[in-house]
C-alpha positions in Angstrom: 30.8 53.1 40.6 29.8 51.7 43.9 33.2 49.6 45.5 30.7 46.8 46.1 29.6 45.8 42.9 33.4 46.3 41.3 34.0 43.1 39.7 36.6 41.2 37.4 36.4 37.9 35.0 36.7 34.9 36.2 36.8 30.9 34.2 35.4 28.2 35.3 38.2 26.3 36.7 41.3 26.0 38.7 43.5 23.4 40.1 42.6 22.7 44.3 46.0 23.5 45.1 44.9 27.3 44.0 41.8 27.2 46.8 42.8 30.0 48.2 44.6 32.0 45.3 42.8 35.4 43.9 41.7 34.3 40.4 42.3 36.5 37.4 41.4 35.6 33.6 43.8 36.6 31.2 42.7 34.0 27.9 39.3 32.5 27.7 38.7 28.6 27.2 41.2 26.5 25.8 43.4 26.9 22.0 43.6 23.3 21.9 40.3 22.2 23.6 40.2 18.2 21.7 41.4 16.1 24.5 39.0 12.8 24.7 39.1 13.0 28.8 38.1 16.4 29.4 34.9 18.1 29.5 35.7 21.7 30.5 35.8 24.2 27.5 33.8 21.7 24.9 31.7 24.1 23.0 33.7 26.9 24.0 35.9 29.4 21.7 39.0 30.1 22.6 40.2 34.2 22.8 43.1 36.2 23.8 41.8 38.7 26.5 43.2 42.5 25.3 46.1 43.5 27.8 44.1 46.6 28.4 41.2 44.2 29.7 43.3 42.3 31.5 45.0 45.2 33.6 42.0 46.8 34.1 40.6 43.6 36.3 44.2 43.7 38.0 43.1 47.1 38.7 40.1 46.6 40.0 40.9 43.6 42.1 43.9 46.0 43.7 40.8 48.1 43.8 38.8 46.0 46.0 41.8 45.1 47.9 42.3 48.8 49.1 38.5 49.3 49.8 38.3 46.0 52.5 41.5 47.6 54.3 39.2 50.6 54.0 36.4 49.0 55.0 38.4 47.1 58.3 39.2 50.3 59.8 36.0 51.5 59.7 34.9 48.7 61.3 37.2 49.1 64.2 39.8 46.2 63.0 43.0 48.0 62.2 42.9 47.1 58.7 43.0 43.4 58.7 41.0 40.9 56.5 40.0 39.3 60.2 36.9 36.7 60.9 34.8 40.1 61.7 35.4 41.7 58.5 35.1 38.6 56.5 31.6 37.9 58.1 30.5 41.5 57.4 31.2 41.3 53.3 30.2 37.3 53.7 26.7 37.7 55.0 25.5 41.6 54.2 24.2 40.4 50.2 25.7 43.8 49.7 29.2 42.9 48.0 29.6 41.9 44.5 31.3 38.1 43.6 34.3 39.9 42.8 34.8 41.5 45.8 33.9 38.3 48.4 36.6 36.4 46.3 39.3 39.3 47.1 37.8 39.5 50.8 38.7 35.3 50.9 41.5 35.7 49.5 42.9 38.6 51.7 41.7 36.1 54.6 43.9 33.5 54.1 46.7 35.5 53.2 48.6 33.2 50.8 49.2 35.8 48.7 49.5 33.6 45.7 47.7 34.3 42.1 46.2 31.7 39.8 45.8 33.0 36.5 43.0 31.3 34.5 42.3 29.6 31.4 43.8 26.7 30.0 47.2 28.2 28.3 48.6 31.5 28.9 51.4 30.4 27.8 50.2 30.8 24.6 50.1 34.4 24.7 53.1 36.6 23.1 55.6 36.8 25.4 56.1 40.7 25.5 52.1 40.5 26.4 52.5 38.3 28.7 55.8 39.8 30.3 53.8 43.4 30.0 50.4 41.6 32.2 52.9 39.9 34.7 54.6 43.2 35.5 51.8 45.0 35.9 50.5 42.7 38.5 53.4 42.7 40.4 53.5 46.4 40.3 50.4 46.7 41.6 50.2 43.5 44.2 54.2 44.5 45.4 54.1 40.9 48.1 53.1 38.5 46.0 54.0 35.1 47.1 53.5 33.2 43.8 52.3 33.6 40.2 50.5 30.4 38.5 49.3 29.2 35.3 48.2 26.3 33.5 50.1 25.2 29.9 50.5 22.9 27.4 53.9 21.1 26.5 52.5 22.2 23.3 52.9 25.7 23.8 56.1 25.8 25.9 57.9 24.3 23.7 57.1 26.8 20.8 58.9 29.5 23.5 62.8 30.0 23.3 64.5 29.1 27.0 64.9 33.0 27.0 61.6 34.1 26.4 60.5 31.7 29.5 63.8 33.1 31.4 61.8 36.7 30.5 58.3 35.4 32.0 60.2 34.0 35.2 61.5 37.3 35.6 58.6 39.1 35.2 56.4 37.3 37.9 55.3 33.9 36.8 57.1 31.5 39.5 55.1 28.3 38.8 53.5 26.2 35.6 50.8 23.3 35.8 50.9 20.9 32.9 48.9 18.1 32.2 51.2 15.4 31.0 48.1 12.9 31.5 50.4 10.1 29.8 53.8 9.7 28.5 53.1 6.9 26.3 53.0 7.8 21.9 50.2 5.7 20.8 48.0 6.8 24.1 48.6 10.4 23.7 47.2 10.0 19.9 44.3 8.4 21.0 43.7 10.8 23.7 44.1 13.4 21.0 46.7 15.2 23.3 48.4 16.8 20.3 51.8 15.9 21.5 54.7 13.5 21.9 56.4 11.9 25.0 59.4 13.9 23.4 57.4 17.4 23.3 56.8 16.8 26.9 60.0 16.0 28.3 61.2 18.8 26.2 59.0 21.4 27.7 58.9 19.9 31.4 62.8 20.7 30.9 62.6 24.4 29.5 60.1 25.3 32.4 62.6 23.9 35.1 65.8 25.5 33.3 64.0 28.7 33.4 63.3 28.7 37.3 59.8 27.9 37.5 57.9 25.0 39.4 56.5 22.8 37.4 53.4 20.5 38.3 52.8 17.8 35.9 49.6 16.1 36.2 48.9 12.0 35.8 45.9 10.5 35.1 45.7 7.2 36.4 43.2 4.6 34.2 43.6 6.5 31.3 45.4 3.9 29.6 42.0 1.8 30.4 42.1 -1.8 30.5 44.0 -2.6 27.4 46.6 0.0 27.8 47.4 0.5 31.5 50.5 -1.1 32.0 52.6 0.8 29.0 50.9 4.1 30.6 52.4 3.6 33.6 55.9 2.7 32.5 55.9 5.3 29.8 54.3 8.0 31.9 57.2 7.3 34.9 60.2 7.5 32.3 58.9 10.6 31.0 58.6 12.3 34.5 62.3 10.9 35.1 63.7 12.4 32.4 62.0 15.7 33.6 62.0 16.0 37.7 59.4 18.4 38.2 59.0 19.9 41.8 55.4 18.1 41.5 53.4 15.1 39.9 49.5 15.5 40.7 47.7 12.4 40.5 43.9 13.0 38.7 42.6 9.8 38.5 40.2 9.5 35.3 36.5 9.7 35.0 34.1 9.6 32.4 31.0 10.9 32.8 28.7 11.3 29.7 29.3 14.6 28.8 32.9 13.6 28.5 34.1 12.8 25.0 35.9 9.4 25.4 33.0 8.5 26.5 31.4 7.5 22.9 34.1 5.1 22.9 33.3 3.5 25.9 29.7 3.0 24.4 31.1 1.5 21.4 33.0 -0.8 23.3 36.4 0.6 21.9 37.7 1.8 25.3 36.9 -0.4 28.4 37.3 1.4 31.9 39.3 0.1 34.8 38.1 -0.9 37.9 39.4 1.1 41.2 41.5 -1.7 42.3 42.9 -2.2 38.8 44.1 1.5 39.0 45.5 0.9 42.0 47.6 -1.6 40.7 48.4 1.1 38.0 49.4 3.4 40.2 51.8 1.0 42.2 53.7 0.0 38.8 54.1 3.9 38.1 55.3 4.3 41.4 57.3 1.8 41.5 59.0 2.7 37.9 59.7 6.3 39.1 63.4 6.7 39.7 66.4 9.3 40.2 63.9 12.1 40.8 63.2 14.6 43.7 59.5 15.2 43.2 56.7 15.3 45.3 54.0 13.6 44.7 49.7 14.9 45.6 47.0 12.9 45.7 45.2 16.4 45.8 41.5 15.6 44.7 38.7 13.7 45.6 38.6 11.4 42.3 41.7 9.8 44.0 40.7 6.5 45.7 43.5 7.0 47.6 44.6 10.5 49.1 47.4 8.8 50.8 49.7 8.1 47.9 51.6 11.6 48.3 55.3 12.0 49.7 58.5 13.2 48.5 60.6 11.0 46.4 63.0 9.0 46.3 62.7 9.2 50.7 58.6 8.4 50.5 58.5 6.5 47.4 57.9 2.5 50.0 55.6 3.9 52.2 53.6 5.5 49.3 53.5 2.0 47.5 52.6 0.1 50.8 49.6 2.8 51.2 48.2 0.9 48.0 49.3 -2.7 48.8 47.5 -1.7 52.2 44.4 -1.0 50.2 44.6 -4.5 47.8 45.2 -6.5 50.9 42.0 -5.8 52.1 39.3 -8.1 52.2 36.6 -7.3 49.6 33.9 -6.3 51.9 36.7 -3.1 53.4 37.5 -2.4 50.2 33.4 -1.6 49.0 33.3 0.2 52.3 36.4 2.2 51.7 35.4 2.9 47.7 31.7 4.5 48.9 32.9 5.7 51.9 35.6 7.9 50.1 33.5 8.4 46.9 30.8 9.4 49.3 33.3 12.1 51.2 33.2 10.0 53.9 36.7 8.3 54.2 40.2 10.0 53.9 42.2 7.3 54.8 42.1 3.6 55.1 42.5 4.1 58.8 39.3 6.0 58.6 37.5 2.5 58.4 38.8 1.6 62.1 38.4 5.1 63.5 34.5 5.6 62.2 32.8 2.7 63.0 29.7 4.7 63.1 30.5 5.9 58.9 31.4 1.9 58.7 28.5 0.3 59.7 25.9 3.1 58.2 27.6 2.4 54.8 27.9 -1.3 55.2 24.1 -1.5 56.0 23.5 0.8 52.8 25.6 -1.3 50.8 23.0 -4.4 51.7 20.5 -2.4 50.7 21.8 -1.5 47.0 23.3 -5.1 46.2 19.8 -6.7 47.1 18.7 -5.0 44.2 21.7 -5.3 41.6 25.0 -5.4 41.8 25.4 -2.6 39.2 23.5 -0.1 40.9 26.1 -0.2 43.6 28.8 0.1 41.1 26.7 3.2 38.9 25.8 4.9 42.4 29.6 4.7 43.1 30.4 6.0 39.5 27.7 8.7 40.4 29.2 10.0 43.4 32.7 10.2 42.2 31.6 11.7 38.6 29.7 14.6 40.0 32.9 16.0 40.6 34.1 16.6 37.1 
């Protein structure tokens, strides 16, 4: 087979902190897949990948790997996965998906691995142990091994089995927590307790990995927000993870919990009452030595990141800095960072270009109806999920 057109499998997502990891599938969709918040795998079955499947893309992605070093030499670059060789695979049309990904990913050297879908975890362990070796056989400088998981699953594996897939390669786990609070998680249809994930935030730790635990702010709505936040923080105290990734909520119409915001059963939040949201977790988040990402662009506010306890004031005045704007700013901040615009709040003193061209727009719209600002906002935030 031509090098070029060598390819692997690869799923549909990954979290943005893996931008520049090599992707590798090793289950398909999600075991679980009833969450009310997420859209990703609906209508999708869930399969375990055969190990021999699974080795083979390692293979071929080592494959590729050899064949650009190959390929820089000829080119009269020693080797290296420069800006010249890059542009050669990027632009030619000649090079298969698989291999451009490989070529990116040798480009930015992080050396790190995402492994796709949902919950490897829930693989057997000698399987997984068996996939985890053979990629670090055949990658020997890896820098880090990722997956998602469920608390779910993790907590259906003994401490030692997880000590085993440490071991073996896997040096970091992301778990959506979403919400540490009982009655939310059942009507989220999570499929697990506040306990079940403290429990498994604790056995990943214990067994050297990283642990990300995600948050998603508004998901308590309006009714519920205050007991997710308070619930959500003692949960993440009781576990310390090395980091808690804020995913604020959206719900487009392909989204479940959506038919029970059309019923009238679930009423959304507005940004600035999730931003109070996320001050009261903040401010209930104690004794723990995490680090906290604002790492997406459904965040209002990309700010709200720092390490705790040193960061924990100035992260909860980058939000009082937000509410103590005037209402006007805070429109222009909302489309201006929905919009891609805006990164910061200091962004609306240093563009005053961006400023003025979205305060004229936002004349424009509200001259017509004030909620066709508010569903164009919705619009350009949703697009993302």
């Amino acid at each position: 087979m031509n090098s070029k057109n060598l390819s692997f499998e690869v799923g549909p997502i990954r979290p943005p902190s893996e931008a520049r990891s090599l992707l590798l599938r090793l289950t398909r969709n999600c075991p679980w897949n009833q969450c009310r918040f997420c859209p990703v795998y609906k209508g999708r079955k869930f399969s375990l990948r055969s190990i021999e499947d699974i080795e083979q893309d390692i293979q071929t992605a080592k494959d590729i790997a050899d064949d650009i070093t190959a390929l820089s030499w000829q080119l009269g670059q020693s080797g290296a996965a420069n800006d010249a060789v890059l542009s050669h695979i990027m632009t030619s049309g000649k090079f298969s998906p698989s291999y451009r990904q490989v070529a990116v990913w040798l480009y930015y050297g992080t050396r790190a691995v995402f492994l796709q879908d949902a919950d490897n975890l829930i693989m057997k362990t000698d399987d997984l142990v068996d996939v985890l070796e053979f990629l670090t056989e055949r990658f020997t400088n890896l820098s880090r091994v990722t997956t998602y998981s469920r608390s779910r699953t993790v907590v259906r594996k003994s401490l030692d089995s997880l000590k085993r897939i440490r071991k073996a390669g896997l040096n970091r786990i992301h778990i959506g927590l979403e919400t540490g609070y009982d009655p939310l998680l059942k009507l989220m249809k999570k499929g697990v307790t506040q306990a079940q994930q403290i429990d498994a935030g604790r056995r990943v730790v214990d067994a050297g990995m990283e642990l990300s635990e995600y948050v998603m702010p508004g998901l308590g709505g309006r009714a519920l927000w205050r007991e997710h936040a308070i619930e959500t923080a003692r949960a993440l105290n009781a576990i310390n993870p090395h980091f808690i990734r804020l995913r604020s909520l959206r719900v487009p119409k392909r989204v479940p919990l959506h038919e029970l915001v059309e019923k009238g059963e679930f009423e959304l939040p507005s940004d600035d009452e999730t931003a109070r949201e996320i001050k009261l977790f903040l401010e209930q988040l104690d004794g723990i030595t995490s680090t906290v990402a604002s790492d997406h662009i459904m965040n209002l506010l990309e700010e709200v990141e720092g390490k705790l306890p040193e960061d924990k004031e100035r992260m909860i005045a980058v939000v009082d800095r937000y509410l103590d704007l005037n209402e006007k700013d805070r429109l222009i901040y909302r489309v201006g960072r929905r919009g891609g615009a805006f990164r910061s709040l200091d962004d609306l003193e240093t563009q005053p270009e961006t400023y003025r061209k979205i305060e004229k727009m936002i004349v424009n719209l509200q001259g017509k109806d004030q909620s066709e600002l508010e569903a164009y906002i919705k619009g350009m935030v949703d697009q993302y999920i």
